[in-house]
Structures are given as structure tokens and as C-alpha cells.
C-alpha positions as CSV (number, residue, x, y, z in Angstrom):
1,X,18.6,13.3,26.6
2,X,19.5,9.7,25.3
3,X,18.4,8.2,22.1
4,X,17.3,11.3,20.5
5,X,19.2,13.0,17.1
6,X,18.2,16.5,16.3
7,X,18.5,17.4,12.6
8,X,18.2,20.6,10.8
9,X,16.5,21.3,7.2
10,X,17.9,24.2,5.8
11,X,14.9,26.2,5.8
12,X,15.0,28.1,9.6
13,X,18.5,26.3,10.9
14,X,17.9,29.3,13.5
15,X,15.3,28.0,14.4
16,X,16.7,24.3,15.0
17,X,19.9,25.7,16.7
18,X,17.4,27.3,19.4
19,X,15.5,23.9,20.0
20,X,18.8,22.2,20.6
21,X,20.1,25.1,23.2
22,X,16.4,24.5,25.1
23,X,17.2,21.0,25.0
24,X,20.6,20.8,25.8
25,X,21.2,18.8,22.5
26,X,23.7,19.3,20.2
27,X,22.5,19.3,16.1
28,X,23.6,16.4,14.1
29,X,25.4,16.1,11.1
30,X,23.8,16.5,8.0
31,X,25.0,17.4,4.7
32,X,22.8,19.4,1.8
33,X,23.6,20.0,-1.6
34,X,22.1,20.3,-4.9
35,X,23.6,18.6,-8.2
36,X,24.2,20.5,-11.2
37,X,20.8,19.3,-12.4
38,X,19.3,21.0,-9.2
39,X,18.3,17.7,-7.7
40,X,18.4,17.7,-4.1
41,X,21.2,15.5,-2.2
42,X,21.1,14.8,1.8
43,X,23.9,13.1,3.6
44,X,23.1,11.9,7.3
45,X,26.7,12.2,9.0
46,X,26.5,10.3,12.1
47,X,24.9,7.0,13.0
48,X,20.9,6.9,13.9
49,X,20.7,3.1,14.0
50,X,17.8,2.4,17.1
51,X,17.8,6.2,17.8
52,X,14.7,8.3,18.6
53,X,15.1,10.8,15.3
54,X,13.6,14.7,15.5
55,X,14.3,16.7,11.8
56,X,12.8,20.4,11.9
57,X,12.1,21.5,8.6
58,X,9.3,23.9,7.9
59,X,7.6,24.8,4.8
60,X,8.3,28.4,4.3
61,X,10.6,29.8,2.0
62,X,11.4,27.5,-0.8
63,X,8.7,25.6,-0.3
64,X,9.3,22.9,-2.7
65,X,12.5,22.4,-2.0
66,X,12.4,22.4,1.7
67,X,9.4,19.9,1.1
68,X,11.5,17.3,-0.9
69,X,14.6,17.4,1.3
70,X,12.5,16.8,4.0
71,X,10.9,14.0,2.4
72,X,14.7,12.9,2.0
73,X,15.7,13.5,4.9
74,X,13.1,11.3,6.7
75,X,13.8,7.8,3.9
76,X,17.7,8.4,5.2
77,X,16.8,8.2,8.9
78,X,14.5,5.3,8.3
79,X,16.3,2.9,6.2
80,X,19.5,3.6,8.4
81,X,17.4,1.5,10.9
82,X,16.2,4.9,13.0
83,X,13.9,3.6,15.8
84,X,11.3,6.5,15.0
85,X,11.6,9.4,12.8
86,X,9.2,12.7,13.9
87,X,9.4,15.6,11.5
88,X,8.6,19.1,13.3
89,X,7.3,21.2,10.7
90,X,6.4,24.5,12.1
91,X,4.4,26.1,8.6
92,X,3.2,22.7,6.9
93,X,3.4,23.1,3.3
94,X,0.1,23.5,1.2
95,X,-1.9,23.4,4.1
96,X,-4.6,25.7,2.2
97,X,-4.8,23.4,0.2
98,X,-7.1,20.6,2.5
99,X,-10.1,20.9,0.1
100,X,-11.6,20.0,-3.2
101,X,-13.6,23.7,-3.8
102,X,-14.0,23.6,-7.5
103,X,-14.2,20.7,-10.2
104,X,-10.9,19.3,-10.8
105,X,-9.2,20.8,-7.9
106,X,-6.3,18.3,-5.9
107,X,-6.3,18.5,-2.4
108,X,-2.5,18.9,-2.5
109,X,-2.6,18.5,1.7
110,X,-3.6,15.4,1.6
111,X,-0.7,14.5,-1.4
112,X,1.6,16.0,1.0
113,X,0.6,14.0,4.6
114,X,0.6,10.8,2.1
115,X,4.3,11.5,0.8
116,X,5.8,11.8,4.9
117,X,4.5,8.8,5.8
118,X,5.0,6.9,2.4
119,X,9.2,8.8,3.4
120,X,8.8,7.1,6.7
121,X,8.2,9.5,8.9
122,X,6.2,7.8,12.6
123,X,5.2,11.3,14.1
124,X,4.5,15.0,12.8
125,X,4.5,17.8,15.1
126,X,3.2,21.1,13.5
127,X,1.3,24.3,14.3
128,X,-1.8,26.0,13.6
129,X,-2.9,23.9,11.0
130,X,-5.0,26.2,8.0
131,X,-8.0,23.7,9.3
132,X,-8.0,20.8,12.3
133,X,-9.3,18.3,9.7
134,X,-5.7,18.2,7.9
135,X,-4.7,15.6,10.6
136,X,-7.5,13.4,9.6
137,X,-5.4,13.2,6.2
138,X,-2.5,11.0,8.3
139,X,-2.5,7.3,9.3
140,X,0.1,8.0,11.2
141,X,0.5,10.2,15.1
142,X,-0.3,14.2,14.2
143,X,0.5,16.7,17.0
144,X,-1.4,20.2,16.1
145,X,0.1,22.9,18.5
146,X,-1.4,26.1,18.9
147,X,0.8,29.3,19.1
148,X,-2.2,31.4,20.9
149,X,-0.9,30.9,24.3
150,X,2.2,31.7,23.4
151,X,1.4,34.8,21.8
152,X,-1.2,36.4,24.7
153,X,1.6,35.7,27.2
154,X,4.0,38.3,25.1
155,X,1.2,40.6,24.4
156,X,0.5,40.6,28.1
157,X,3.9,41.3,28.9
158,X,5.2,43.7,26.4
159,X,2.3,45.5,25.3
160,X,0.9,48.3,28.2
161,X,-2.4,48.7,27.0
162,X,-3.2,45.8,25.8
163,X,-6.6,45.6,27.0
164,X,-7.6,48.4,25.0
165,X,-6.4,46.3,21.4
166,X,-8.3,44.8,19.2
167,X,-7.2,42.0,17.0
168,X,-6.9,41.9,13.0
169,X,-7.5,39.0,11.1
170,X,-7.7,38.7,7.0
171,X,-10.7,37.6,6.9
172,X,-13.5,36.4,9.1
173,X,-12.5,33.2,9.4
174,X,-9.9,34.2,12.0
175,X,-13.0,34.5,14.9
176,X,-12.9,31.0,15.5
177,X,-9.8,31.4,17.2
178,X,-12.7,33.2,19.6
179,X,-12.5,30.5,22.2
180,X,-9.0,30.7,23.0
181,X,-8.1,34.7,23.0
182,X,-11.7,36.0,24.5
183,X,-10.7,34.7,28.0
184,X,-7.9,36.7,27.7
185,X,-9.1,39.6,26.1
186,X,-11.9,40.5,27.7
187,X,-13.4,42.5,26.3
188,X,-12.0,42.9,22.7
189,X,-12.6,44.1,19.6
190,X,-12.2,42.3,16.2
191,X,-11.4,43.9,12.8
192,X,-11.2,41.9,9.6
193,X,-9.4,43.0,6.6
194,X,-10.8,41.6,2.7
195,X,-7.8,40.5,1.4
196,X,-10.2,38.6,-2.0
197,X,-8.7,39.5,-5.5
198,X,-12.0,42.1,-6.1
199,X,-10.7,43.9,-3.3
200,X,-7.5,45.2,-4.9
């Protein structure tokens, strides 16, 4: 595949090493280290100059970290004269946070689609956003993927009697993922589990 760099974050390089082997791409060279004063240091080891950029970095884990050398990341590719830079961010960080529901309260998602694309980034790619309206918060080309496919087909396949599950979610808003699993599982049985503080 010409013109396109693959980069890892550190936060699932598994993850990264996978996409390259389905794409018959090697991962490029990237260095990451933190300086004594824990300040995060990125080090782009091969030329991107015109190139067609990917990074996959996702926001578990160390979320603030993996957050900031992604934001790094990104400003290297771009002001070494990358032709695009997408960032693949399979769990985008603070997505919960994509609304103001009590005075005073940020709406840190927004803060965060506003630092990629201030970084430079053309293109995010992520899944199952915590709510659709999250790519309303971008100026810039948002690809939301959905993992239910995905996840039916293995059910389907590994799972015997799978038409007699039912499906737990945390709370009810998990039904309105009704439309894409009912056709599927049909018919199905819901149970929700109160995960709330006054539960515990």
C-alpha cells in the first residue's frame, strides 16, 4: 500500500502490530520516552514528508498520557510536511464527558476533539462513541465505527445456544443499541444492571 505510514502509541502496540499484519504494512519508527521531569518525548524515525499518515493510539490505560503523546505524535507528522495525518483511536478519551449536566461542569470531549485538530490531525477514526453527537464536536472528517457486527458474528459462531441469551447492559441506556442486535437476536431478552453510587 503506497504513501501510507502506520505508527504505534504505546498504549495497545498489539493492537497496531495486528493492523499492520492485515495490511501487509510494516510499523514505522517511532521513539517514546519520558524526561526525568516526566514530560513526554516522541521521536518520528523515518521520513513522512507527502505521506498518507495512520497513528493508532487509544485512550485506555494511562489515559493522560496516551492522550498527550498522541497529541505529539500528530504535530510531528504534520509539521514534517505529512500529506494527512488520521489518528485511529479505538476508546476515545473522556468521551463521557460530551455534556454540560450540572453548573460549572466542562465538556472535557469537546476540549479533547479541539486539541487533535488544533495537533493537526485531518481524520479520526474511532468506535462506539459514549453518544453520536461527539462528532458534531470536530471541524474536521469523524469516522464512528460500530463494533456490533463484529461482535454478533462471534456470538453466532462460538456461542451454541445463543438464541436462548439475553444481553446485559449497565444501565438502560444500552437498549438503544436495539436496532442493530434485535435483527439478530430474535427474540431476546434484555437485563440491566444499576451500576449508580446508591446502589453500592
Amino acid at each position: 500500500m503506497p504513501n501510507i505510514v502506520l505508527f504505534s502509541g504505546s498504549s495497545h502496540q498489539d493492537l497496531s502490530q495486528k493492523v499492520a499484519d492485515r495490511l501487509g504494512l510494516e510499523l514505522g519508527k517511532v521513539i517514546t520516552k519520558k524526561f526525568s521531569n516526566q514530560e513526554t518525548c516522541v521521536e518520528i524515525g523515518e521520513s513522512v514528508r507527502g505521506e498518507d499518515v495512520y497513528i493508532v493510539q487509544s485512550g485506555c490505560g494511562e489515559i493522560n498520557d496516551n492522550l498527550m503523546e498522541l497529541l505529539i505524535m500528530i504535530n510531528a507528522c504534520k509539521i514534517a510536511s505529512s500529506s494527512r495525518v488520521t489518528a485511529v483511536i479505538p476508546c476515545f478519551p473522556y468521551a463521557r464527558q460530551d455534556k454540560k449536566d450540572k453548573s460549572r461542569a466542562p465538556i472535557s470531549a469537546k476540549l479533547v476533539a479541539n486539541m487533535l485538530s488544533v495537533a493537526g490531525a485531518d481524520h479520526i477514526i474511532t468506535m462506539d462513541l459514549h453518544a453520536s453527537q461527539i462528532q458534531g464536536f470536530f471541524d474536521i472528517a469523524v469516522d464512528n465505527l460500530y463494533a456490533e457486527p463484529a461482535v454478533l458474528q462471534w456470538i453466532r459462531e462460538n456461542i451454541p445456544e445463543w438464541k436462548n441469551s439475553c444481553i446485559v447492559s449497565p444501565d438502560a441506556g444500552g437498549k438503544c443499541l436495539d436496532p442493530f442486535i434485535s435483527p439478530s437476536f430474535n427474540p431476546f431478552h434484555w437485563v440491566f444492571l444499576c451500576t449508580c453510587p446508591s446502589s453500592r
